[in-house]
CHARMM internal coordinates of N, CA and C (Angstrom, degrees):
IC EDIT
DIST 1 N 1 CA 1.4449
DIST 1 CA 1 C 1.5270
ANGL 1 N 1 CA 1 C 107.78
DIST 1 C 2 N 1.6194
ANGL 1 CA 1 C 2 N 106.92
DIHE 1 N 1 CA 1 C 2 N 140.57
DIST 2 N 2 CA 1.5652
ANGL 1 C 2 N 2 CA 98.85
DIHE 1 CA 1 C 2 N 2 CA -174.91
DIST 2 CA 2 C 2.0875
ANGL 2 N 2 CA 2 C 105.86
DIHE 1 C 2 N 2 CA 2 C -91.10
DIST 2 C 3 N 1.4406
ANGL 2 CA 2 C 3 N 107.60
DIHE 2 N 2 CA 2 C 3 N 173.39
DIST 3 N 3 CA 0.9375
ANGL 2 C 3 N 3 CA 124.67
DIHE 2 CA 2 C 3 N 3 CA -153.84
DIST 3 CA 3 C 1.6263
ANGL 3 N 3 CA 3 C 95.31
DIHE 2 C 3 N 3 CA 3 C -49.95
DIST 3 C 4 N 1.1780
ANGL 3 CA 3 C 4 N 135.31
DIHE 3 N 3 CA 3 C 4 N -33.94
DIST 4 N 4 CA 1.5965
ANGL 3 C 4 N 4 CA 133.56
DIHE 3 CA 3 C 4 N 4 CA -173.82
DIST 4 CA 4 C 1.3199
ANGL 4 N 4 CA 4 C 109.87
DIHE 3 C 4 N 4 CA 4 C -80.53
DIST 4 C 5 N 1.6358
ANGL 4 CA 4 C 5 N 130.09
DIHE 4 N 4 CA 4 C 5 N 13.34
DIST 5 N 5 CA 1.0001
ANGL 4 C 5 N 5 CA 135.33
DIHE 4 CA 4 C 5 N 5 CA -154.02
DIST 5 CA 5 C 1.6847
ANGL 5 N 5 CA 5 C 133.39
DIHE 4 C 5 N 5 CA 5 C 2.52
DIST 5 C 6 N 1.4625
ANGL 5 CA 5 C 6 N 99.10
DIHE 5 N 5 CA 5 C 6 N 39.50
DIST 6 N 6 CA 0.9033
ANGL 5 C 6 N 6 CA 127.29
DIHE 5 CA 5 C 6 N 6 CA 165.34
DIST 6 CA 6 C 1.8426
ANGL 6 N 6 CA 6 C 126.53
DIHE 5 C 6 N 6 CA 6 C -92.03
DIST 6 C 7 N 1.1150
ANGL 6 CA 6 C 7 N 101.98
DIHE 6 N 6 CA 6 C 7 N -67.61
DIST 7 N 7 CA 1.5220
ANGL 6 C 7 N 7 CA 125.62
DIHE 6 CA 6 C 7 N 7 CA -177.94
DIST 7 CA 7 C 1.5693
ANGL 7 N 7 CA 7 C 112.80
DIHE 6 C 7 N 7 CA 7 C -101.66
DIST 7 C 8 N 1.8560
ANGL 7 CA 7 C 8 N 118.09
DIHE 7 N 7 CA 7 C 8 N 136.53
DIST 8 N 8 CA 1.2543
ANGL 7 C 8 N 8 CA 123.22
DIHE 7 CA 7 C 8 N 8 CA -161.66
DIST 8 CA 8 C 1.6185
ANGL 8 N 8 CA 8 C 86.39
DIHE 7 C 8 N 8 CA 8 C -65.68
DIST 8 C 9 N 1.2078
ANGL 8 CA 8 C 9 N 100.74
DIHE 8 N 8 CA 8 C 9 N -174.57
DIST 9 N 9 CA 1.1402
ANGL 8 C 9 N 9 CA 142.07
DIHE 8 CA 8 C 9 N 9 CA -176.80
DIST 9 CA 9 C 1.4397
ANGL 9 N 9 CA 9 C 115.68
DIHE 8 C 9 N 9 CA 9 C -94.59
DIST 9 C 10 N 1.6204
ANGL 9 CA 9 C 10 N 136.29
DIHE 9 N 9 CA 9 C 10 N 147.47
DIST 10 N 10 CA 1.8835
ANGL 9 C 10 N 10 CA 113.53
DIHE 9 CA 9 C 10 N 10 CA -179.23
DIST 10 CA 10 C 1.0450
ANGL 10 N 10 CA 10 C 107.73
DIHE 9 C 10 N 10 CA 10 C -43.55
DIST 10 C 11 N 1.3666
ANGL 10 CA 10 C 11 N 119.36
DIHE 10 N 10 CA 10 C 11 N -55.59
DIST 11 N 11 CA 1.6920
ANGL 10 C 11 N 11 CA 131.37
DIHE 10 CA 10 C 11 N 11 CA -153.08
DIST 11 CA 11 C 1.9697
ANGL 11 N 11 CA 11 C 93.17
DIHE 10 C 11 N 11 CA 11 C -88.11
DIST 11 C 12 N 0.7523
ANGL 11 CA 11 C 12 N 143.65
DIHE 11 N 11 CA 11 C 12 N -5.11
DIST 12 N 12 CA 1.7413
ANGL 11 C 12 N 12 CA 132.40
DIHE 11 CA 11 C 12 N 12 CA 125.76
DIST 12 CA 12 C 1.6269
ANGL 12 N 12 CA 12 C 133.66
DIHE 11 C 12 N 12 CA 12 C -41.98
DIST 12 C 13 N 1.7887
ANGL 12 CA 12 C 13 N 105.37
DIHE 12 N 12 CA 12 C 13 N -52.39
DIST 13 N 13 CA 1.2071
ANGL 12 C 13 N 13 CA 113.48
DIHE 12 CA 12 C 13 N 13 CA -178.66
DIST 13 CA 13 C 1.5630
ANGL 13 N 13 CA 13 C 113.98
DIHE 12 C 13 N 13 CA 13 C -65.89
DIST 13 C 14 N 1.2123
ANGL 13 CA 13 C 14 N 77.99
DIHE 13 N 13 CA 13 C 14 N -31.49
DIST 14 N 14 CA 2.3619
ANGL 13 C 14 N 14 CA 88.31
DIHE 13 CA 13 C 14 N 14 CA 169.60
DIST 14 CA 14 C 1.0034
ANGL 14 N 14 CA 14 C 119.84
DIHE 13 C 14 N 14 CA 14 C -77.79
DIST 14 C 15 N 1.2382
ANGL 14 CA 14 C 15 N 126.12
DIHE 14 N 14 CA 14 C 15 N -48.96
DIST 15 N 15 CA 1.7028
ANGL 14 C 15 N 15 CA 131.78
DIHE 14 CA 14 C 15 N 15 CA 151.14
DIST 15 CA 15 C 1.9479
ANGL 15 N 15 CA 15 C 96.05
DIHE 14 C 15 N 15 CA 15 C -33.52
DIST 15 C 16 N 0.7567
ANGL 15 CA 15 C 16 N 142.61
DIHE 15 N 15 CA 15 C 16 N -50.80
DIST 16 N 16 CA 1.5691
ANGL 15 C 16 N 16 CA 148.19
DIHE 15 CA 15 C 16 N 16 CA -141.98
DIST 16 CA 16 C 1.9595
ANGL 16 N 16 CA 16 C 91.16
DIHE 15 C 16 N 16 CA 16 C -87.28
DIST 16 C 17 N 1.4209
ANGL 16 CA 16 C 17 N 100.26
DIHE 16 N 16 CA 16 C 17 N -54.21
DIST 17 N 17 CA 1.3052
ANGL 16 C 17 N 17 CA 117.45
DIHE 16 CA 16 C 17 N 17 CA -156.54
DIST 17 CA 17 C 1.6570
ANGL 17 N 17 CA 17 C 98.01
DIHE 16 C 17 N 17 CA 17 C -61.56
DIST 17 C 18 N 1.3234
ANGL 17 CA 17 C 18 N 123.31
DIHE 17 N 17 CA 17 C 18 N -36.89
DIST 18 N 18 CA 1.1647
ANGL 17 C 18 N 18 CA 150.34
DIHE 17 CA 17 C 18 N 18 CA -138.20
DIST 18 CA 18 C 2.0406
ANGL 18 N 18 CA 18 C 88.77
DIHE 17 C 18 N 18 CA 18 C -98.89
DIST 18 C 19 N 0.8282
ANGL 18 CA 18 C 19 N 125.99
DIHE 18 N 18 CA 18 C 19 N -50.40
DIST 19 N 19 CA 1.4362
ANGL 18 C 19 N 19 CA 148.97
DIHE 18 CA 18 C 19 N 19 CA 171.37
DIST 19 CA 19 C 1.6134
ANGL 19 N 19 CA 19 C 92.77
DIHE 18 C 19 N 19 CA 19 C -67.33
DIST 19 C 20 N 0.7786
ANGL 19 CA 19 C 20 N 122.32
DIHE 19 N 19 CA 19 C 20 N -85.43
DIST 20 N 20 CA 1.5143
ANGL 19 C 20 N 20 CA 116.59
DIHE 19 CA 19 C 20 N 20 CA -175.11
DIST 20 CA 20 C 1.6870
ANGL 20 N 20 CA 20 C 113.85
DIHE 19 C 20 N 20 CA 20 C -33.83
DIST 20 C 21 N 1.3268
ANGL 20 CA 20 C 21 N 113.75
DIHE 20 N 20 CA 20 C 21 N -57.81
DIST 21 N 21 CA 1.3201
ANGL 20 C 21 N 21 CA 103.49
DIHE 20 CA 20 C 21 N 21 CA -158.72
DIST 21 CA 21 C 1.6025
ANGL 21 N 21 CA 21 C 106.19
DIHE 20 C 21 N 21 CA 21 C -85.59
DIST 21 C 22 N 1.5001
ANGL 21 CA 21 C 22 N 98.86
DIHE 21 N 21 CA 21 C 22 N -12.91
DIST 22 N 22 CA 1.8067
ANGL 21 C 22 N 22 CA 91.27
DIHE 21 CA 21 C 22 N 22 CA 166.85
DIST 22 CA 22 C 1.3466
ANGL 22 N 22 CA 22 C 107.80
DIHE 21 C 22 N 22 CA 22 C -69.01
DIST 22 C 23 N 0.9264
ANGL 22 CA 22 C 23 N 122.89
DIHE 22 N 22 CA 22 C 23 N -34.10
DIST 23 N 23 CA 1.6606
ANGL 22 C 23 N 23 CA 134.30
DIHE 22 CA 22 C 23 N 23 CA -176.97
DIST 23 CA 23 C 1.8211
ANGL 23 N 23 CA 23 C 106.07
DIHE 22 C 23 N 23 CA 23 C -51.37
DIST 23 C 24 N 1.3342
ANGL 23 CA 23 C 24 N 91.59
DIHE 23 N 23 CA 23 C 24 N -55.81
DIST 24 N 24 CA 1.4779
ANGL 23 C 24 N 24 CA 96.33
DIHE 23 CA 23 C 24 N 24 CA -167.21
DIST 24 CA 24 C 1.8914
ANGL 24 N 24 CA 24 C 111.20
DIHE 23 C 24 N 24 CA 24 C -87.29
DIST 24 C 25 N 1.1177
ANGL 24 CA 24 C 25 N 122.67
DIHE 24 N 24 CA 24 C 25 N -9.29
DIST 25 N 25 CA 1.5141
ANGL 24 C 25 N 25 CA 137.72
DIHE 24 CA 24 C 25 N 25 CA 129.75
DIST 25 CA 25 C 1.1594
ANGL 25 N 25 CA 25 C 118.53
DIHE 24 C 25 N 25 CA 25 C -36.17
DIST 25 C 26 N 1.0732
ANGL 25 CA 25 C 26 N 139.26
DIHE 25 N 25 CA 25 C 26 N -69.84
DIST 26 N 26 CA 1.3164
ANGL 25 C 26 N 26 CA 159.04
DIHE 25 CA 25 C 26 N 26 CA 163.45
DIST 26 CA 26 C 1.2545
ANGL 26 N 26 CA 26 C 121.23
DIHE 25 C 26 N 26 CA 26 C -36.04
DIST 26 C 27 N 1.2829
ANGL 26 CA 26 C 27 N 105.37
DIHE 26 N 26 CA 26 C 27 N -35.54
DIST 27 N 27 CA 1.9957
ANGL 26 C 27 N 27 CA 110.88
DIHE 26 CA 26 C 27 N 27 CA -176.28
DIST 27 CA 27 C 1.3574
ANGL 27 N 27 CA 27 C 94.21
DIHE 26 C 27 N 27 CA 27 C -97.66
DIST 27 C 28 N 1.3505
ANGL 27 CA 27 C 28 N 105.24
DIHE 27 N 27 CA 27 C 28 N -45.54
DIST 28 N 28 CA 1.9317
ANGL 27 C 28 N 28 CA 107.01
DIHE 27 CA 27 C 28 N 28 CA 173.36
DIST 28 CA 28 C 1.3013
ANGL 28 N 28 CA 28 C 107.22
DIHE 27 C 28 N 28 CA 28 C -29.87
DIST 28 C 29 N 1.5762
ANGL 28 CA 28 C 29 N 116.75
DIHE 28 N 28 CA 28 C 29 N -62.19
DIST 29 N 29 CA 1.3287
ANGL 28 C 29 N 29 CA 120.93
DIHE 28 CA 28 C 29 N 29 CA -163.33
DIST 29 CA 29 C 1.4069
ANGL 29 N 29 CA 29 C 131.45
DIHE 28 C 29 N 29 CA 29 C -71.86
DIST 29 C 30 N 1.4235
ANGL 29 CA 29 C 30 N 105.83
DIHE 29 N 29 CA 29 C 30 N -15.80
DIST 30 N 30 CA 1.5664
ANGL 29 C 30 N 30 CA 149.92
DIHE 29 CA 29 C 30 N 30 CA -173.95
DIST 30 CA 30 C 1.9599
ANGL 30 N 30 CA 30 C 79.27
DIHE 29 C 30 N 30 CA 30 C -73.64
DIST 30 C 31 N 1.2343
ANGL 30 CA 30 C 31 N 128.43
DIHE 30 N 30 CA 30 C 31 N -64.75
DIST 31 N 31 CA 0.9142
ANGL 30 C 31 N 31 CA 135.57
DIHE 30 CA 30 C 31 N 31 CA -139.69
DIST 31 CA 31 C 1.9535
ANGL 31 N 31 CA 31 C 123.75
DIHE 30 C 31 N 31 CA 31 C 81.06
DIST 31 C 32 N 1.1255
ANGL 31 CA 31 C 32 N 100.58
DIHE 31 N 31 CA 31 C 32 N 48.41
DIST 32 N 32 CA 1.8962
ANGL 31 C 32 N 32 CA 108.70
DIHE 31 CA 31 C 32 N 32 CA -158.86
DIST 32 CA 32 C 1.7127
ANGL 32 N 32 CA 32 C 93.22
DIHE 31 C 32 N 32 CA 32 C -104.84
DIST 32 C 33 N 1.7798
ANGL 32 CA 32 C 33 N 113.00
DIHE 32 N 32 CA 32 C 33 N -15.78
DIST 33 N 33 CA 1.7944
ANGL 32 C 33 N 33 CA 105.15
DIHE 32 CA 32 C 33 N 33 CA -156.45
DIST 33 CA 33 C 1.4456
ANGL 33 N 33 CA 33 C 72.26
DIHE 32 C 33 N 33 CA 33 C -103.15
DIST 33 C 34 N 1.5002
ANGL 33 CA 33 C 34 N 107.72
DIHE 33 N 33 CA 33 C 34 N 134.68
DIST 34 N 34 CA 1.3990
ANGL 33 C 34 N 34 CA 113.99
DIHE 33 CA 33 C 34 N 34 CA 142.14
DIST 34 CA 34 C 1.4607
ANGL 34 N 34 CA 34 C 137.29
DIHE 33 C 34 N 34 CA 34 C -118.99
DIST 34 C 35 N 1.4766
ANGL 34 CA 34 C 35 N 134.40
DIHE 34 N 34 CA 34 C 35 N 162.90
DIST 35 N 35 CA 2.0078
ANGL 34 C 35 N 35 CA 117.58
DIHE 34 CA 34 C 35 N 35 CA -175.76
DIST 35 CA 35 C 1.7621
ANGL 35 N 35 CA 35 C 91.52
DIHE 34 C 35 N 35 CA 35 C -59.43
DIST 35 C 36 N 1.5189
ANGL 35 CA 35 C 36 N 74.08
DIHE 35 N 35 CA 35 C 36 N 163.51
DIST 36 N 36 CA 1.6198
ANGL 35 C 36 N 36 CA 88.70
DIHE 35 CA 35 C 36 N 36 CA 164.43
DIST 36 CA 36 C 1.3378
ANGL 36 N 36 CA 36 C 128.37
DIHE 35 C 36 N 36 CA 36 C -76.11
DIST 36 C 37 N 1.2064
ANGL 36 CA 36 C 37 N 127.49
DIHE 36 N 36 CA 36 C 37 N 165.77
DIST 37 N 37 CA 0.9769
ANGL 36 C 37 N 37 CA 129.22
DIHE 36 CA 36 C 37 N 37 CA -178.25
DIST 37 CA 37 C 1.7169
ANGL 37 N 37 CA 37 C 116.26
DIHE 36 C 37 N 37 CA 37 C -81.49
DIST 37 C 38 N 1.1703
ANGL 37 CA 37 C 38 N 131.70
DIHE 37 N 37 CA 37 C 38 N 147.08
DIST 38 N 38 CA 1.6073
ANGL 37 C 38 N 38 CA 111.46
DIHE 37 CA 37 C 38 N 38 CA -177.89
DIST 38 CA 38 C 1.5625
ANGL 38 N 38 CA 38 C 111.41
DIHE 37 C 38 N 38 CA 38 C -66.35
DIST 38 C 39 N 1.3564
ANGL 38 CA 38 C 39 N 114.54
DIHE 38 N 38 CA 38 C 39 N 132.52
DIST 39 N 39 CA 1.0993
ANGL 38 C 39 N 39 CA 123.56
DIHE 38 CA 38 C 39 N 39 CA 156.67
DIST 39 CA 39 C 1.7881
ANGL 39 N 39 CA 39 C 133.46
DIHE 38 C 39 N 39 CA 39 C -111.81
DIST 39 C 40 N 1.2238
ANGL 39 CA 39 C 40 N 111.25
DIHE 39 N 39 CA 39 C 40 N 11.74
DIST 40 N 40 CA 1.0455
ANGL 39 C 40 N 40 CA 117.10
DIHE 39 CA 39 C 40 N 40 CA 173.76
DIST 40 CA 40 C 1.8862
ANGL 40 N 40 CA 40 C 121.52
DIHE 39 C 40 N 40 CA 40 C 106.09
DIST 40 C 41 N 1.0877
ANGL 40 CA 40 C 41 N 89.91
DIHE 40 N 40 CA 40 C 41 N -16.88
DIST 41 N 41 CA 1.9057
ANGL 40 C 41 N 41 CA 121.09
DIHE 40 CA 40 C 41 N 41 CA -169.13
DIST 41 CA 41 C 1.5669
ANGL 41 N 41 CA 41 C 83.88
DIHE 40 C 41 N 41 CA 41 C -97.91
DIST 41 C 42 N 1.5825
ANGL 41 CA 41 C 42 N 100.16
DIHE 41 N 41 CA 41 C 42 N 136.02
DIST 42 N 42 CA 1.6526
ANGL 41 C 42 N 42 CA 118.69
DIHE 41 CA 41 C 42 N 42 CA 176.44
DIST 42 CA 42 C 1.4448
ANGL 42 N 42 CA 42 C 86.88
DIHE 41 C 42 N 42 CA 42 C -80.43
DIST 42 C 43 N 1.9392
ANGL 42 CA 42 C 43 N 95.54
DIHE 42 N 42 CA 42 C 43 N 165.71
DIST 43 N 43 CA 1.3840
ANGL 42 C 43 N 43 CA 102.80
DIHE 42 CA 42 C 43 N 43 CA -125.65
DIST 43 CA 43 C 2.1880
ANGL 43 N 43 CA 43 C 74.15
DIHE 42 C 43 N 43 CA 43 C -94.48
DIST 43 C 44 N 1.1857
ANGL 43 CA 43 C 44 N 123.26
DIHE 43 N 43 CA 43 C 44 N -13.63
DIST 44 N 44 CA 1.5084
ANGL 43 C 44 N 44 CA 92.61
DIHE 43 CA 43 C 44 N 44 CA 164.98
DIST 44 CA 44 C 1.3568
ANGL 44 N 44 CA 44 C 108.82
DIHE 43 C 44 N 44 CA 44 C -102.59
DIST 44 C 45 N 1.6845
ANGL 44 CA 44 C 45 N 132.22
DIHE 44 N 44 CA 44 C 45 N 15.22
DIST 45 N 45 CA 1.1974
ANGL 44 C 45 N 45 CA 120.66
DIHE 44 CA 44 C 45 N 45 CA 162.16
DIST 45 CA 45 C 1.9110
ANGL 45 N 45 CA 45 C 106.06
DIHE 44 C 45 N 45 CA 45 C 83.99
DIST 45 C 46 N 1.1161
ANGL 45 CA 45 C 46 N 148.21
DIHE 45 N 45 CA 45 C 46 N -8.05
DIST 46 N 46 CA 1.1856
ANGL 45 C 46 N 46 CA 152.87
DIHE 45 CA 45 C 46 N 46 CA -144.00
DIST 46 CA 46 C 1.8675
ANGL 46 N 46 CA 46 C 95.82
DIHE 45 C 46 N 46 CA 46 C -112.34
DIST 46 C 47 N 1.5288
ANGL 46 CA 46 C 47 N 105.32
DIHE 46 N 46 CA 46 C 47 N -54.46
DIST 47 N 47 CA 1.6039
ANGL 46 C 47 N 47 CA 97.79
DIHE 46 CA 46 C 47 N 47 CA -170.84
DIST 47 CA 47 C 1.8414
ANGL 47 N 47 CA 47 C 102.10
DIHE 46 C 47 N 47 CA 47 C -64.87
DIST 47 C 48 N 1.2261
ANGL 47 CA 47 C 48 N 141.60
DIHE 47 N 47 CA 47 C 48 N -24.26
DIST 48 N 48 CA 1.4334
ANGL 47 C 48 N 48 CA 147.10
DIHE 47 CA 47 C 48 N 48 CA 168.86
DIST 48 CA 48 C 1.5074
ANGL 48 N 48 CA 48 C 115.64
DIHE 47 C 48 N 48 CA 48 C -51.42
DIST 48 C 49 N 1.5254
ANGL 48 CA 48 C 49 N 93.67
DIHE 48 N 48 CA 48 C 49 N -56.81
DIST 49 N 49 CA 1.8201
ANGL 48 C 49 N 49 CA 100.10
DIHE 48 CA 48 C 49 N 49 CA 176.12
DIST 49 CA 49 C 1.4189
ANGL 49 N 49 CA 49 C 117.92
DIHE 48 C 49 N 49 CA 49 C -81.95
DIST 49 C 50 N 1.4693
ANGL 49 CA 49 C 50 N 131.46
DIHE 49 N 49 CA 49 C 50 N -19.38
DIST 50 N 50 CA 1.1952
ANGL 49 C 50 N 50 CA 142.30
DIHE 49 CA 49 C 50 N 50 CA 171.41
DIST 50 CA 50 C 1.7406
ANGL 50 N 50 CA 50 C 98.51
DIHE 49 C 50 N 50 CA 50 C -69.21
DIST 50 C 51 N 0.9601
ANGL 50 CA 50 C 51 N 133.15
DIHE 50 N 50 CA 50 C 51 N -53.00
DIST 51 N 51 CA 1.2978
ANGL 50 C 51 N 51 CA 158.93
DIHE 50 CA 50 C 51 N 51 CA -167.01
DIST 51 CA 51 C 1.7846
ANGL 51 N 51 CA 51 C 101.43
DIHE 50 C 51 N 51 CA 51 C -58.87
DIST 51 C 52 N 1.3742
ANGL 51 CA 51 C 52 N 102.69
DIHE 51 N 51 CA 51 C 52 N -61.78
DIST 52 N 52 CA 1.9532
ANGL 51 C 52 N 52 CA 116.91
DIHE 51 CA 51 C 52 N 52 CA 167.31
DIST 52 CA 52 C 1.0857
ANGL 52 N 52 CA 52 C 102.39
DIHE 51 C 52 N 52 CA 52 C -70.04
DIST 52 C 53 N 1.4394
ANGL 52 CA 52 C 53 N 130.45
DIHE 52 N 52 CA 52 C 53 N 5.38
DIST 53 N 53 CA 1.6501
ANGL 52 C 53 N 53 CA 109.49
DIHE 52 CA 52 C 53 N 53 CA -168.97
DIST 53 CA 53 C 1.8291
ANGL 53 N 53 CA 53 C 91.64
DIHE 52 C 53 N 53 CA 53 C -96.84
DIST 53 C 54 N 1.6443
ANGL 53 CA 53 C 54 N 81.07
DIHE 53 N 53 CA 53 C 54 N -51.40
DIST 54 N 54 CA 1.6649
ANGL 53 C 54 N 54 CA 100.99
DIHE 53 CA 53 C 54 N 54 CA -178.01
DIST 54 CA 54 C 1.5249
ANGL 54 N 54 CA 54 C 117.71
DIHE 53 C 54 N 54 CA 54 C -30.62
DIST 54 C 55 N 1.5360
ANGL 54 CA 54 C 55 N 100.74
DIHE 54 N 54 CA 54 C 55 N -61.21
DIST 55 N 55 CA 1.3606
ANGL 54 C 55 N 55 CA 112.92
DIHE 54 CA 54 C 55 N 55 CA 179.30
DIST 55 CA 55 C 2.0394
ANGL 55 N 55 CA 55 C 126.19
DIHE 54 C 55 N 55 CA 55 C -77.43
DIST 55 C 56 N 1.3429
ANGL 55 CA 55 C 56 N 83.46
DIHE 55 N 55 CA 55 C 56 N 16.53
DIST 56 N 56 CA 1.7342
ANGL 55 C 56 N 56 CA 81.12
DIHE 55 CA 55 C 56 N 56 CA -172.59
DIST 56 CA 56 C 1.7417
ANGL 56 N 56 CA 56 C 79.44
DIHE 55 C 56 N 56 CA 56 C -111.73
DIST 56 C 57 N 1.4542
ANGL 56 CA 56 C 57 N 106.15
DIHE 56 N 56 CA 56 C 57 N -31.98
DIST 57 N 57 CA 1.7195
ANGL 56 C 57 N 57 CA 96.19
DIHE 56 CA 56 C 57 N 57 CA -169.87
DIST 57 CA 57 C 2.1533
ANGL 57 N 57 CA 57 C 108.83
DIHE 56 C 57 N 57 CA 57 C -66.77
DIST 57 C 58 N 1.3233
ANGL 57 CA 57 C 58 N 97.87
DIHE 57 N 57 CA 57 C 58 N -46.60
DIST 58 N 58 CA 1.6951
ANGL 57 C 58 N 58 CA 111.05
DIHE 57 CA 57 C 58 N 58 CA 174.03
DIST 58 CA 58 C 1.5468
ANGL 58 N 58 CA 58 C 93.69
DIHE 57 C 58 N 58 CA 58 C -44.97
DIST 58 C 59 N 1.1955
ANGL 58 CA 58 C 59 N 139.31
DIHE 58 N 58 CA 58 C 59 N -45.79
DIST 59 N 59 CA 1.4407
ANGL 58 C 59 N 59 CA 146.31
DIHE 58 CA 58 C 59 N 59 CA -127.58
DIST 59 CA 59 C 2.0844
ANGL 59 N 59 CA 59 C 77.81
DIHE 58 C 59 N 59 CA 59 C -93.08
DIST 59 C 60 N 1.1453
ANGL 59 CA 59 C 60 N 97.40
DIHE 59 N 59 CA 59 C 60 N -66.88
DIST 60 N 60 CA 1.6689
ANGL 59 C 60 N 60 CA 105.65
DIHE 59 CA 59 C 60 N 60 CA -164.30
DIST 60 CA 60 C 1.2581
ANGL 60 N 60 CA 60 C 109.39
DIHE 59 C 60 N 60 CA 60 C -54.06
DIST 60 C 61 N 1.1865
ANGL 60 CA 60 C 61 N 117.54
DIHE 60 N 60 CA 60 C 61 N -38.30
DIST 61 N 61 CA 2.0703
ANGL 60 C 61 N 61 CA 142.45
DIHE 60 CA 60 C 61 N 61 CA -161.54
DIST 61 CA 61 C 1.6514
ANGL 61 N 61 CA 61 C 73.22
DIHE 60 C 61 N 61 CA 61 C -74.32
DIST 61 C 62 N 1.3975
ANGL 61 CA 61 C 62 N 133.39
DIHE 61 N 61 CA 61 C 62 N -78.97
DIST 62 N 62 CA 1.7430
ANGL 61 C 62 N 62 CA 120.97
DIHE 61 CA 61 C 62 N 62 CA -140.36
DIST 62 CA 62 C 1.9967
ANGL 62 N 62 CA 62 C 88.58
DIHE 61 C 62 N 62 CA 62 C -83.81
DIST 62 C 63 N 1.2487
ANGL 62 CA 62 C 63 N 128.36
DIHE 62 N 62 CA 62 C 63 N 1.03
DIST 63 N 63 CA 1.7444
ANGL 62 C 63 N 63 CA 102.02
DIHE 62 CA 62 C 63 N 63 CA 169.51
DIST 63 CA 63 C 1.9389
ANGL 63 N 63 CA 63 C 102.30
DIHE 62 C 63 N 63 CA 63 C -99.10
DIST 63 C 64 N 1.4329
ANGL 63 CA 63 C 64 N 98.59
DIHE 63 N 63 CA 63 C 64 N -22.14
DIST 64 N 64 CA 1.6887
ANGL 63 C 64 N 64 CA 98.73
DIHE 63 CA 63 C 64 N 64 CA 176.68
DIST 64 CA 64 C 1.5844
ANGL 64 N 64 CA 64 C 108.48
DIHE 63 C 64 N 64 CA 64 C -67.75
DIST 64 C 65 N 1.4572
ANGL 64 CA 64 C 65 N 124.78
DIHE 64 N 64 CA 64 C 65 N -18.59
DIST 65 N 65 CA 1.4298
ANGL 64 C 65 N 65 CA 128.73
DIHE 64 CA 64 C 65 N 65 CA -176.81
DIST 65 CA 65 C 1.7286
ANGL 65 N 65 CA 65 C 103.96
DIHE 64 C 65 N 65 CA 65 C -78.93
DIST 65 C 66 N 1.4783
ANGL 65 CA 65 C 66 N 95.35
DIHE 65 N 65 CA 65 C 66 N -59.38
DIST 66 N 66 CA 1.5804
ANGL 65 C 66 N 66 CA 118.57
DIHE 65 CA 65 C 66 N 66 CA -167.33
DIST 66 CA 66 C 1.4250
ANGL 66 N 66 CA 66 C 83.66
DIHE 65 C 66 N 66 CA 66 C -47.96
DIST 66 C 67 N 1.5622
ANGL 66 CA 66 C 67 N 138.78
DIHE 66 N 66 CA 66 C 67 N -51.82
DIST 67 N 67 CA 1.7241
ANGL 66 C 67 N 67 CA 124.31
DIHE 66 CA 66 C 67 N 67 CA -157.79
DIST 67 CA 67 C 0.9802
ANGL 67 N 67 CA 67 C 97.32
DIHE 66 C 67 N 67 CA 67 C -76.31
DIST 67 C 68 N 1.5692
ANGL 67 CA 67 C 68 N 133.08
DIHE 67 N 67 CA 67 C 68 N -51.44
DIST 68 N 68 CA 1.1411
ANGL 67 C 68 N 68 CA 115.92
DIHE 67 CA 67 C 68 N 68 CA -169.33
DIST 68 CA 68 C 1.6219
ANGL 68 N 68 CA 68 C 124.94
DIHE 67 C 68 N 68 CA 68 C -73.38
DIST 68 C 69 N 1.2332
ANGL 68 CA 68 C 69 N 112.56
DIHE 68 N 68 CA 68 C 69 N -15.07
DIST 69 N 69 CA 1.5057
ANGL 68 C 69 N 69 CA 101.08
DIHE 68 CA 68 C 69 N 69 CA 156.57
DIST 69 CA 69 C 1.5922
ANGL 69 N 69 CA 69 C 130.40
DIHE 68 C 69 N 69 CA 69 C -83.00
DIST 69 C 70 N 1.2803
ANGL 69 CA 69 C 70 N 109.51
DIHE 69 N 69 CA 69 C 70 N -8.42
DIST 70 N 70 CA 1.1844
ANGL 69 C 70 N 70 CA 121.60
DIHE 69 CA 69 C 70 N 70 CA 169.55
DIST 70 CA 70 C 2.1620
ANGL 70 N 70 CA 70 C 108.43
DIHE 69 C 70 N 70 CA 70 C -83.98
DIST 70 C 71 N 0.9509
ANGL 70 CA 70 C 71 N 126.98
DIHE 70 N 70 CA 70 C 71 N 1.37
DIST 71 N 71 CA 1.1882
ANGL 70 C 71 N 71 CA 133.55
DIHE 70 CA 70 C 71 N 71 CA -172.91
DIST 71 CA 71 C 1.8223
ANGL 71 N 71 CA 71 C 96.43
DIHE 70 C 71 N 71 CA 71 C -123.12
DIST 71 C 72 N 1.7524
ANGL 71 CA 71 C 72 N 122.62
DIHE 71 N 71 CA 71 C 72 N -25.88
DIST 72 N 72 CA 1.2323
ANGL 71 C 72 N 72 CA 110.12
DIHE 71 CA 71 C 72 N 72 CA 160.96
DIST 72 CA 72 C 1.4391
ANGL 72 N 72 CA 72 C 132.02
DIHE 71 C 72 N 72 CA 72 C -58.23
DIST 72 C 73 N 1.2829
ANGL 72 CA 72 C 73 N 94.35
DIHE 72 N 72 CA 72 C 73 N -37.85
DIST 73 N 73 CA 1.4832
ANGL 72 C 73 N 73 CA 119.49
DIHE 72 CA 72 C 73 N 73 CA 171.17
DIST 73 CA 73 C 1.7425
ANGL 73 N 73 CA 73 C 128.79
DIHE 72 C 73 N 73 CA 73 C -39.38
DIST 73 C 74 N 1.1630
ANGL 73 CA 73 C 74 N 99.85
DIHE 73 N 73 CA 73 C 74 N -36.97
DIST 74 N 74 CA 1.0692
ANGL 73 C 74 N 74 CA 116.14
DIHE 73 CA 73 C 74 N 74 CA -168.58
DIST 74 CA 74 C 1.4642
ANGL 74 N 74 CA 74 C 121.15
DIHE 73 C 74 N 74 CA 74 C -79.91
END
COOR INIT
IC SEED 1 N 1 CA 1 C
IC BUILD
């Protein structure tokens, strides 16, 4: 237990990590994990959020223009 005796310790969370992935080994082998189902999201998810990134940055770029021509104005 770490010093707030709250939260493990590093060498806990590895102990933890270590438990987990036998766990999830285990169901693997069980045959219990299956793929996902399609949801529409490429299959590592990156071209979607790259894609929202794009468009939130265009989004900021044309209201940072719009102020500053609205502050030329003046």
């Amino acid at each position: 237990m770490g010093l707030d005796n709250m939260h493990p310790t590093t060498e806990g969370y590895f102990v933890m990590g270590d438990i987990f992935k036998k766990a999830i080994l285990e169901a693997d082998k069980k045959g219990w994990l299956q793929s996902p189902v399609p949801n529409g999201i490429t299959e590592d998810g990156n071209a979607e959020r790259m894609a929202e990134g794009k468009q939130e940055a265009q989004l900021t770029e044309r209201a940072e223009r719009a102020h500053a021509r609205r502050w030329s104005l003046t």
